[in-house]
C-alpha positions as a Markdown table, in Angstrom:
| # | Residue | x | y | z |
|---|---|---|---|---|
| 1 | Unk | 10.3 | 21.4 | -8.8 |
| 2 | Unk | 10.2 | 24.3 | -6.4 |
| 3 | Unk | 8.9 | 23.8 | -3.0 |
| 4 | Unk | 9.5 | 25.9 | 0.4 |
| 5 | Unk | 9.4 | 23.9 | 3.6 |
| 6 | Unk | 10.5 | 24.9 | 7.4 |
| 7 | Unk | 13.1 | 22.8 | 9.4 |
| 8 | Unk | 14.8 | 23.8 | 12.8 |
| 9 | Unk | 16.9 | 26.2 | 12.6 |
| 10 | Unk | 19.5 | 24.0 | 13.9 |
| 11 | Unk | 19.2 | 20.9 | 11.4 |
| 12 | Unk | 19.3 | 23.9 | 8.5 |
| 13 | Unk | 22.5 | 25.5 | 9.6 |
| 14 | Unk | 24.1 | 21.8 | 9.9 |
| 15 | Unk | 23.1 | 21.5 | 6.3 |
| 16 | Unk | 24.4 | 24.7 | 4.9 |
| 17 | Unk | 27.9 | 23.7 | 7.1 |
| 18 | Unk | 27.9 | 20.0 | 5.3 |
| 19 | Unk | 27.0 | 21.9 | 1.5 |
| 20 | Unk | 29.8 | 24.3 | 2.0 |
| 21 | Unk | 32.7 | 21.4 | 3.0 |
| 22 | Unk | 31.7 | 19.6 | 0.1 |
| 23 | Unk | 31.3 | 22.6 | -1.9 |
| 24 | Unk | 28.0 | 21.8 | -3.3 |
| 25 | Unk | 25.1 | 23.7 | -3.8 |
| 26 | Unk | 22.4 | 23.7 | -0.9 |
| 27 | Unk | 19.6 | 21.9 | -3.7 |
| 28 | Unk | 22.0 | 19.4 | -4.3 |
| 29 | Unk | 23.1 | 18.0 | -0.7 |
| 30 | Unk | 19.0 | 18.0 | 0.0 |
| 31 | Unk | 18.0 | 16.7 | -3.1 |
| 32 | Unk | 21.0 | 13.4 | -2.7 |
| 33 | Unk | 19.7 | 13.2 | 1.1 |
| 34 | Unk | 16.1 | 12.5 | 0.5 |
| 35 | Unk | 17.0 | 10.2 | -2.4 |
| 36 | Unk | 19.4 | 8.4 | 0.0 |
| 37 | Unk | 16.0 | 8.2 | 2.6 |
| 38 | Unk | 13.6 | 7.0 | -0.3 |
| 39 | Unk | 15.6 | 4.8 | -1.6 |
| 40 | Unk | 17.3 | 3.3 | 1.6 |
| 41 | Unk | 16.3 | -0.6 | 2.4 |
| 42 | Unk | 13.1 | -1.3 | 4.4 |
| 43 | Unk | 15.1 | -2.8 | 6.9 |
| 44 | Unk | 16.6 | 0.5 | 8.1 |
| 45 | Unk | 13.0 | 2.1 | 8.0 |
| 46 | Unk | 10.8 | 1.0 | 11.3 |
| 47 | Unk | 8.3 | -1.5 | 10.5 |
| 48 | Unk | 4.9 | -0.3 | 9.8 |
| 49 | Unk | 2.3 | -2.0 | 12.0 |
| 50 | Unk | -1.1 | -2.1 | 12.0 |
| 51 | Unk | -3.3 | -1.2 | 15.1 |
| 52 | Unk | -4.3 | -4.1 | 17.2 |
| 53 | Unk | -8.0 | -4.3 | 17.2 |
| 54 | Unk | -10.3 | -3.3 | 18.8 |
| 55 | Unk | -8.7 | 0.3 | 19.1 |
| 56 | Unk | -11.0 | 0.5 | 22.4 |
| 57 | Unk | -11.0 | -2.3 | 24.9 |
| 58 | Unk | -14.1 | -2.4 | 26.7 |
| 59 | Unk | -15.2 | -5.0 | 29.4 |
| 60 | Unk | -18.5 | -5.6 | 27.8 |
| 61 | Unk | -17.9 | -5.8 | 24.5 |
| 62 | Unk | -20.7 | -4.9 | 21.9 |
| 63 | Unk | -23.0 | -3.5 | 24.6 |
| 64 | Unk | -23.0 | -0.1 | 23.0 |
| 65 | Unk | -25.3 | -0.2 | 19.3 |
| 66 | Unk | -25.2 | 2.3 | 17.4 |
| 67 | Unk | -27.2 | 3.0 | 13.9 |
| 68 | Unk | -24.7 | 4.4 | 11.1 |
| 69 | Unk | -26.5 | 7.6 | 11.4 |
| 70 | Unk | -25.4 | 7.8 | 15.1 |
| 71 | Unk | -21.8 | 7.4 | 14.2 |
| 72 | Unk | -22.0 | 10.2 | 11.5 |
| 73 | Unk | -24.0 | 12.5 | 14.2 |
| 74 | Unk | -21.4 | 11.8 | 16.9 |
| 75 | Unk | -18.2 | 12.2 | 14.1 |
| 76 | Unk | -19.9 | 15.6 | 12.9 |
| 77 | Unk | -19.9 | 16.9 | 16.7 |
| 78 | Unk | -16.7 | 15.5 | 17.3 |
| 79 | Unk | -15.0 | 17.5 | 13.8 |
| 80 | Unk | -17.0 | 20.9 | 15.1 |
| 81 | Unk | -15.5 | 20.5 | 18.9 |
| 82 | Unk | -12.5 | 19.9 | 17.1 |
| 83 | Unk | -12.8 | 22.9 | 14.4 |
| 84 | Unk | -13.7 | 25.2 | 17.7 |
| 85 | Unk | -10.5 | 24.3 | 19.2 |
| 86 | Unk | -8.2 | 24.9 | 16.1 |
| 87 | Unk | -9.9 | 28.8 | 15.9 |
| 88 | Unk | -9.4 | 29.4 | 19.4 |
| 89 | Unk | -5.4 | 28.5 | 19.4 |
């Protein structure tokens, strides 16, 4: 599989300087790293945790109802602020 992907300069150059002392090809060193990462024991990954709920303390809890429609109309506005922001960066 062909893919292109950017990494910091930095991390690239330490790569191409590790290929070359082994005397490997580029593909090969990346391709035996990220099997290393996939395959390497859970224990050495960090622990996936869920998000303590609620996400949003309040100190009245369940004072604020709103209708399903309400949360769309709110989401919607929240995705076009958000959209706005992206186009003006």
């Amino acid at each position: 599989m062909r893919t292109t992907i950017d990494i910091p300069d930095t991390l690239g150059k330490r790569v191409k300087i590790q290929a070359a002392q082994e005397g490997l090809p580029l593909k090969t060193l990346i391709a035996r790293a990220l099997e290393r990462e996939l395959t390497a024991p859970s224990a050495t990954r960090p622990p996936r945790t869920a998000p303590a709920l609620p996400v949003i303390r309040s100190n009245r809890p369940g004072s604020l109802k709103f209708t399903p429609e309400e949360i769309s109309e709110l989401l919607v506005h929240e995705e076009i602020a958000a959209y706005a922001a992206d186009v003006r960066h």
